[in-house]
C-alpha positions in Angstrom: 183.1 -3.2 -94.7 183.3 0.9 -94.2 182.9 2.7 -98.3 184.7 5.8 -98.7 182.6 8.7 -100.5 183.9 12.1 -101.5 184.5 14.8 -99.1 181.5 17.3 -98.0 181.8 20.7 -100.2 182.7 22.4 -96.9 186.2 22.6 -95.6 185.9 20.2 -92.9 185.6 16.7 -93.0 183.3 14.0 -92.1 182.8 10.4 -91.0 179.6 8.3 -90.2 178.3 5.7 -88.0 175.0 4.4 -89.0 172.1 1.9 -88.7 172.8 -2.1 -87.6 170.7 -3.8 -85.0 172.6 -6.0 -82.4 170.7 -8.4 -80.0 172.4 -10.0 -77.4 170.5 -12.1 -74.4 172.4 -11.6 -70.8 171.3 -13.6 -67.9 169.0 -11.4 -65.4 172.2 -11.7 -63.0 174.5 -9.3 -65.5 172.2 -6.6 -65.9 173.2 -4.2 -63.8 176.9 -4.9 -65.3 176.0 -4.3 -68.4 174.1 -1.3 -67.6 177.2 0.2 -65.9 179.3 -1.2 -69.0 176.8 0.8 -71.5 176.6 3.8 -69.7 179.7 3.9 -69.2 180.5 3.4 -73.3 182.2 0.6 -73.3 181.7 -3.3 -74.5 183.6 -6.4 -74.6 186.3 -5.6 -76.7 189.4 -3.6 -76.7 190.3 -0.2 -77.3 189.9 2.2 -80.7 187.3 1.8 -82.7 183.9 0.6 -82.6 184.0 -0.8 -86.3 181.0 1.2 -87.7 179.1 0.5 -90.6 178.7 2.7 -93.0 175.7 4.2 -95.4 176.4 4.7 -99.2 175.1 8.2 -99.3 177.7 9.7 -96.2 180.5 11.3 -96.6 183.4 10.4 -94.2 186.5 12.4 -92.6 187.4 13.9 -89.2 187.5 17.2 -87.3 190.3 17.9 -85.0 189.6 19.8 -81.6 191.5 22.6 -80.4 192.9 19.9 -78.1 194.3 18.1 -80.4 191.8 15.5 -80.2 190.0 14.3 -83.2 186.5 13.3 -83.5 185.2 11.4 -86.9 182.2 11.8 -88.1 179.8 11.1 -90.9 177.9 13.9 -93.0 174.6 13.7 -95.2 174.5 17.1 -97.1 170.1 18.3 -98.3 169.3 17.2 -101.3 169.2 19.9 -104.6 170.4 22.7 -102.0 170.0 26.2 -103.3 172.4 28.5 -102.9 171.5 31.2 -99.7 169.1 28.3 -98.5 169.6 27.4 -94.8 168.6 24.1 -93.3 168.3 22.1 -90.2 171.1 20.3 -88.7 170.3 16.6 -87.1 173.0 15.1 -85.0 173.0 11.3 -84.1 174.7 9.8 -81.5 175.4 6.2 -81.4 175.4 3.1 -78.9 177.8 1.5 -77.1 178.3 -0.8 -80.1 178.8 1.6 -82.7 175.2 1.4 -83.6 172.4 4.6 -84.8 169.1 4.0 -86.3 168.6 7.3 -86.9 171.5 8.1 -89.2 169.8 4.6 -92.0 166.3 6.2 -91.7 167.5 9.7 -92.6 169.7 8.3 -95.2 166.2 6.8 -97.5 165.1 8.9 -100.7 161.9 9.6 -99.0 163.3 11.0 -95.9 165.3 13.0 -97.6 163.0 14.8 -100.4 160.4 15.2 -97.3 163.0 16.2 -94.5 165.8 18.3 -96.3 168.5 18.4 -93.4 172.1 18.1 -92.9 173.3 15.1 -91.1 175.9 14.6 -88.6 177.0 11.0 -87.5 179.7 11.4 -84.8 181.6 8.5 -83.2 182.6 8.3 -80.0 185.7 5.9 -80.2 187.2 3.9 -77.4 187.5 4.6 -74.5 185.5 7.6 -75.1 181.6 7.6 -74.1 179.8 10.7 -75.0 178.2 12.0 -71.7 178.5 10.5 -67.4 174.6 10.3 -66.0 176.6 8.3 -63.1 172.8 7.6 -62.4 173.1 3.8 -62.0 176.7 3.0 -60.7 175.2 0.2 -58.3 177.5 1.3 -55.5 180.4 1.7 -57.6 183.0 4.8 -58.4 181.5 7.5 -60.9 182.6 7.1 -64.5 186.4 7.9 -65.2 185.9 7.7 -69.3 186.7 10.5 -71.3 183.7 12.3 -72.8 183.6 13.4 -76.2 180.7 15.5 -75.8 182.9 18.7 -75.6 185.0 18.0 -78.6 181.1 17.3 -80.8 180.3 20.9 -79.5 183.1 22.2 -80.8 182.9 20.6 -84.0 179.1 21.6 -83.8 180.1 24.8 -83.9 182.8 25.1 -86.3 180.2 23.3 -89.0 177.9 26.3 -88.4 180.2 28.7 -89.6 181.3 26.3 -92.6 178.0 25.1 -93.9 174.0 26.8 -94.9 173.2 25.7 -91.8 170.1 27.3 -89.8 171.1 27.8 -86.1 167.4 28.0 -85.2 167.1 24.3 -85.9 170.1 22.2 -84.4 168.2 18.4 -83.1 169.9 16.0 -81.5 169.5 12.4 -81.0 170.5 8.7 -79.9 170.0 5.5 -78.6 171.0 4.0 -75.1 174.5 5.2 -74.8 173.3 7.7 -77.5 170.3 9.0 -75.7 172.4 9.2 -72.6 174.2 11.9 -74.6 171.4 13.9 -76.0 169.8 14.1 -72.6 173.6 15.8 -71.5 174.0 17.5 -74.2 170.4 19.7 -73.8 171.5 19.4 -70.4 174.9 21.3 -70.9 174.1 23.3 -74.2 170.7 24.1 -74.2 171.1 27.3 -75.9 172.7 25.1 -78.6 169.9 23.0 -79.4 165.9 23.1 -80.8 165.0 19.7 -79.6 165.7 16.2 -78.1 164.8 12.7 -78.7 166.6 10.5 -76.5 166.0 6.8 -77.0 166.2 4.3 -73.9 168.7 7.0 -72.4 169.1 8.8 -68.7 169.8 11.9 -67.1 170.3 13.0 -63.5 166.5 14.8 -62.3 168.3 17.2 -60.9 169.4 19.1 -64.0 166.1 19.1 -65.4 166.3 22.8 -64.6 168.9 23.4 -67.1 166.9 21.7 -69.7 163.9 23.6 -69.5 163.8 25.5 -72.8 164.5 22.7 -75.0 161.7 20.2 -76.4 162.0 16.8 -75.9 160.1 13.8 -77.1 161.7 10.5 -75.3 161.1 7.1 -75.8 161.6 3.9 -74.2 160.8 0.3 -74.2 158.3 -1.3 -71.3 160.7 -4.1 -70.4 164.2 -2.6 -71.0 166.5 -4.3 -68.4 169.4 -2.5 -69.6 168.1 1.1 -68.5 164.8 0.7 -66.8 162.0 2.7 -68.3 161.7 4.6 -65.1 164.3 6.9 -65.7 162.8 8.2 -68.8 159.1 8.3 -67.0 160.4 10.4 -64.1 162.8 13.2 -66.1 160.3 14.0 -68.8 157.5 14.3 -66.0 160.1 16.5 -63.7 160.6 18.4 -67.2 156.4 18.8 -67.9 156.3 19.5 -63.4 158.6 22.8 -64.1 157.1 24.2 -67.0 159.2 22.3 -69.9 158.2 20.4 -73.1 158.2 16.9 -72.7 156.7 14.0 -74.9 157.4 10.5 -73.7 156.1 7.2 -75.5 156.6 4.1 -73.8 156.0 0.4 -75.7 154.7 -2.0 -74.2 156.6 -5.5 -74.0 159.5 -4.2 -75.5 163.4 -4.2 -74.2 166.0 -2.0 -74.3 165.9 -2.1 -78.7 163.5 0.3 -78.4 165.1 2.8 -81.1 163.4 0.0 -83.3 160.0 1.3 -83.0 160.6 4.9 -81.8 162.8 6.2 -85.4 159.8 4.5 -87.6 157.1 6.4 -86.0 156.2 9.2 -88.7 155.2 11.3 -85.9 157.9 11.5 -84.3 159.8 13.3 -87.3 156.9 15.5 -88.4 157.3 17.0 -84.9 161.2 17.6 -84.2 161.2 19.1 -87.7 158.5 21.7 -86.9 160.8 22.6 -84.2 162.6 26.0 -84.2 164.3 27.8 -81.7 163.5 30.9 -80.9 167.1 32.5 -80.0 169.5 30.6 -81.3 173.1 31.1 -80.7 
């Protein structure tokens, strides 16, 4: 059951989706359905929203587009913020179910006296999906969903000019459906961003060149069936090929739950904080 908190200091508003872990078994035959279902944003049930769950600590509201559209998302203000103190801004982007590791593990006390960040927890409701790869379609039509990737740069954008935040140090993040978006979102707004880590996610190769200046660490599970490892193997070696920053770790015997393993490795957070932009705009 979602908890309400009291509004971010900021004008705008917020709203959050956060950390749950959903395993579901599908016969070898429905893979490549459900890969087309995921990418595309999409699961079984029916239009609006994908019931997120909610941590204690975020804030919740909504910002509304200049199209009218609104896109709700959570906020996690730093800790004992100083006034003229700038920080870093992480964004998290969840699955197909409504689901972000990331957002829980930034959420602990520890993360939070070691990492001092704001936190952005957009949801992408139904039928919305957050960026087309149109990579996998097995021989189908591309993607007709709505994205909201757009309306989240918008809102991005209007944040930085509410809140202390430091434009040098904008990440971005997300799991399956999620890392499908971070990989377009570098790929769309690289001048936007200081670094990547998409989880079990894809991107088409042949953008890598628009990606170039912004690090990314990937990561992906071994046996996913969901996305295939592959696809995060090839674009982070096309990325290292043409002179980029790419980090990929790939586990060994595990599926597509791969965010799992990939937001508890200390390592992994120690580096995309250390990242700063050198032009930010």
């Amino acid at each position: 059951m979602a908890r309400i908190f009291s509004e971010p200091r900021s004008k705008l508003k917020a709203s959050i989706v956060t950390s749950a872990t959903l395993r579901q078994r599908i016969p070898r035959a429905l893979c490549a359905l459900m890969l087309c279902a995921l990418l595309a944003g999409i699961s079984s049930g029916a239009e609006g929203s994908r019931n997120p769950r909610y941590e204690p600590d975020y804030a919740r509201g909504a910002f509304k587009g200049a199209g009218g559209v609104t896109l709700n998302y959570g906020w996690l203000a730093p800790l004992n913020a100083r006034p003229g103190e700038k920080f870093p801004l992480v964004i998290c982007l969840h699955d197909a179910f409504g689901t972000t590791r990331a957002s829980g593990v930034l959420a602990r006390e520890t993360m939070r006296a070691r990492y001092p960040a704001f936190v952005m927890v957009p949801e992408a409701d139904r039928p919305f999906t957050w960026a087309k790869a149109d990579v996998i379609r097995d021989g189908g039509p591309p993607s007709q969903l709505p994205q909201k990737l757009p309306l989240l740069i918008e809102a991005i954008r209007a944040i930085m000019r509410a809140e202390a935040i430091d434009p040098a140090r904008i990440y971005i993040t997300g799991q399956s459906m999620g890392g499908v978006g971070s990989w377009g979102a570098i790929a769309q707004h690289p001048e936007l961003f200081a670094a990547a880590v998409p989880v079990c996610g894809v991107w088409r190769i042949n953008e890598v060149p628009l990606m170039l200046s912004v690090p990314v660490w990937a990561f992906h599970g071994e046996r996913d069936r969901t996305i295939p490892a592959h696809f995060s193997r090839d674009i982070t070696a096309a990325i290292t090929k043409a002179g980029g920053t790419a980090k990929y770790t790939e586990y060994p015997g595990v599926g597509h739950e791969s965010w799992t393993k990939a937001y508890a490795e200390p390592e992994m957070w120690r580096w995309l904080f250390a990242q700063k932009k050198r032009t930010a705009r």
